[in-house]
N, C-alpha and C positions, 0 to 999 in steps of 0.2 A: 871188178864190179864191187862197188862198196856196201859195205852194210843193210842198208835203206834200200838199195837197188833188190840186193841177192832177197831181203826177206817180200817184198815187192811181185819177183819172180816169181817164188816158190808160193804163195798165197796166190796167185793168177793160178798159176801148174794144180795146185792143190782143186781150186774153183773147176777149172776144165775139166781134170780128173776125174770128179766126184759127182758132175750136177749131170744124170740121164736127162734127156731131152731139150740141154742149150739154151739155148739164149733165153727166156722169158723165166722160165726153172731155173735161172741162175742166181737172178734177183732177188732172193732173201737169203741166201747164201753169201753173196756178194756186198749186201747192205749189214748181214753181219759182221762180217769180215772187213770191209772198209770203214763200215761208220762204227759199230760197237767196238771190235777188237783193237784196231791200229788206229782208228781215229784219226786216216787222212784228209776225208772229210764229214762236214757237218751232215745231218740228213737232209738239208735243204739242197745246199750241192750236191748230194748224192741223186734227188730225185730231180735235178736240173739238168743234171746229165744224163740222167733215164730217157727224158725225152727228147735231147737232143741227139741220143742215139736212137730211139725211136725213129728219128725223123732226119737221120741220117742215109745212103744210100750206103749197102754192104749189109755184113755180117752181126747181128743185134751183139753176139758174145763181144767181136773183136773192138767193136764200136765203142760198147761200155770199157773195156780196158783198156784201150787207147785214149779214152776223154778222162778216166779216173787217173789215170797213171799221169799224163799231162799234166792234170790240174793239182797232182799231189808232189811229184816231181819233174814236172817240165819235159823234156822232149825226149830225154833218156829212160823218163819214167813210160811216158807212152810206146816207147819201144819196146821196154820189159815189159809190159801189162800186157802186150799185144803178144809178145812169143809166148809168155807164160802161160795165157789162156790158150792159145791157138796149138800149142807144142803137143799136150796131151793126146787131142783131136787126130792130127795129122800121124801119130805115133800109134793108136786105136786103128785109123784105117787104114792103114799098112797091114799090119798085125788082120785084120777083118780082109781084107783083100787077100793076102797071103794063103788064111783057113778055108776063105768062104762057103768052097765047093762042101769040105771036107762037113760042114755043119746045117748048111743049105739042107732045109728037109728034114732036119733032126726034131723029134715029137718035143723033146726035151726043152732045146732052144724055144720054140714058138712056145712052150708055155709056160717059162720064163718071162718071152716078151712081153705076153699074156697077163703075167701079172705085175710085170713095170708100167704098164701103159695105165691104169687108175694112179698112180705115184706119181707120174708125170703131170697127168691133168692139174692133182694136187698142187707140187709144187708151181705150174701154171699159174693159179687161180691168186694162190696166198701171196702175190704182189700185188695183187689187184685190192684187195685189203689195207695193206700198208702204204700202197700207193690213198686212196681212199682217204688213211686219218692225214698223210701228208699233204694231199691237197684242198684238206678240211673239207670235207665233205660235210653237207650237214641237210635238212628237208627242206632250206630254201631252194639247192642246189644239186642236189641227187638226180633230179631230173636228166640234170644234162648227161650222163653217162648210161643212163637207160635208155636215152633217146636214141643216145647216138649208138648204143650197139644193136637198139631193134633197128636202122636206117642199116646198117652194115648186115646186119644179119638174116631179117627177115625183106628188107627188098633193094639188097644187092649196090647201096649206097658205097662209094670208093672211100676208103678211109683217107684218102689227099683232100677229098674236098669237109671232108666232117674238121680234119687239122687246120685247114683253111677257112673255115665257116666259124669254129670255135676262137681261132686266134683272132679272125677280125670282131669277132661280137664281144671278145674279152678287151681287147682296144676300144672301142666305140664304147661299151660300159664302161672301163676308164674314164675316159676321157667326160661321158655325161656327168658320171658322178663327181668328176675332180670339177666339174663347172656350178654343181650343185652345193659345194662345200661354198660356207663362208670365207670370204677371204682372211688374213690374219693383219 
C-alpha cells in the first residue's frame, strides 16, 4: 500500500475509532480531517458528497468514505476509506459481544452511557451549522430547512419526498431564473 493509501487508512481507522455515535457525529471530524488537514478535497466536494451519501442507500459512515476516498484517490482510495472507517466498528463489536453479558447491568457502564449521549447530540447538531454556512444559508432562505424539519418532525413527512420536493423546486428555480437573466 503506498504512501497516500496507508496515511488514507489510518485517518478513516483514526475517524471510526474516535467519533461515539457514527455517522452524522462523524462529519466535523471528517470535514477536519479531509478538508483542513490533508486537503483531498475542497469544502464544496466535501459537502457534495455529504449529501450524496445522505441520499445514498447503506451505511451514512461507509457511504462518506467510500465517496471521499473515490473522489480523492479513485477506486483504491474508496476501498481504503471504506475498511478504514468500518475496521474500528467491526473490531468494537467483537470485543462488545465477547464482554457483553459480563457488563450488561453494570451501574457504572449506564452512567457512562448517560453521560455520552448529550456528547453525541452535540457532535449531531454541529454539522448542521457548518453544513448551514456551506450551503449559504441566509433569511431569504432559512425557511427552507425549518420547514422542512417541522414537515419531518411534527407531522411525520418522509424525508424522500422533502429530497424530492426540494430538488425539483431547486430545478425549476433554476431554470426560471436562468430565463429571467438577460441574455449576453
Amino acid at each position: 500500500m503506498n504512501d497516500n493509501l496507508l496515511s488514507m487508512f489510518c485517518t478513516f481507522a483514526k475517524i471510526g475509532a474516535f467519533t461515539l455515535g457514527g455517522g452524522y457525529a462523524m462529519v466535523p471530524i471528517m470535514e477536519k480531517e479531509i478538508v483542513d488537514r490533508h486537503a483531498w478535497l475542497s469544502r464544496e466536494e466535501f459537502m457534495d458528497i455529504l449529501i450524496v451519501a445522505q441520499s445514498t442507500p447503506g451505511l451514512f459512515a461507509i457511504n462518506m468514505a467510500s465517496h471521499i476516498g473515490n473522489k480523492a484517490r479513485g477506486l483504491w482510495g474508496g476501498i481504503v476509506g471504506t475498511l478504514g472507517v468500518a475496521l474500528p466498528s467491526i473490531i468494537a463489536i467483537l470485543l462488545i459481544a465477547m464482554f457483553f453479558r459480563a457488563f450488561a447491568g453494570n451501574i457504572y457502564i449506564e452512567k457512562i452511557f448517560m453521560g455520552i449521549r448529550p456528547a453525541v447530540v452535540a457532535l449531531i447538531a454541529a454539522p448542521c451549522f457548518s453544513m448551514a454556512r456551506t450551503a449559504k444559508l441566509n433569511r431569504h432562505n432559512i425557511w427552507i430547512p425549518i420547514i422542512a424539519c417541522l414537515l419531518i418532525t411534527a407531522w411525520g413527512v418522509s424525508p424522500i419526498w422533502i429530497i424530492l420536493v426540494a430538488g425539483l423546486s431547486g430545478f425549476v428555480w433554476g431554470r426560471i431564473t436562468k430565463m429571467k437573466r438577460p441574455s449576453p
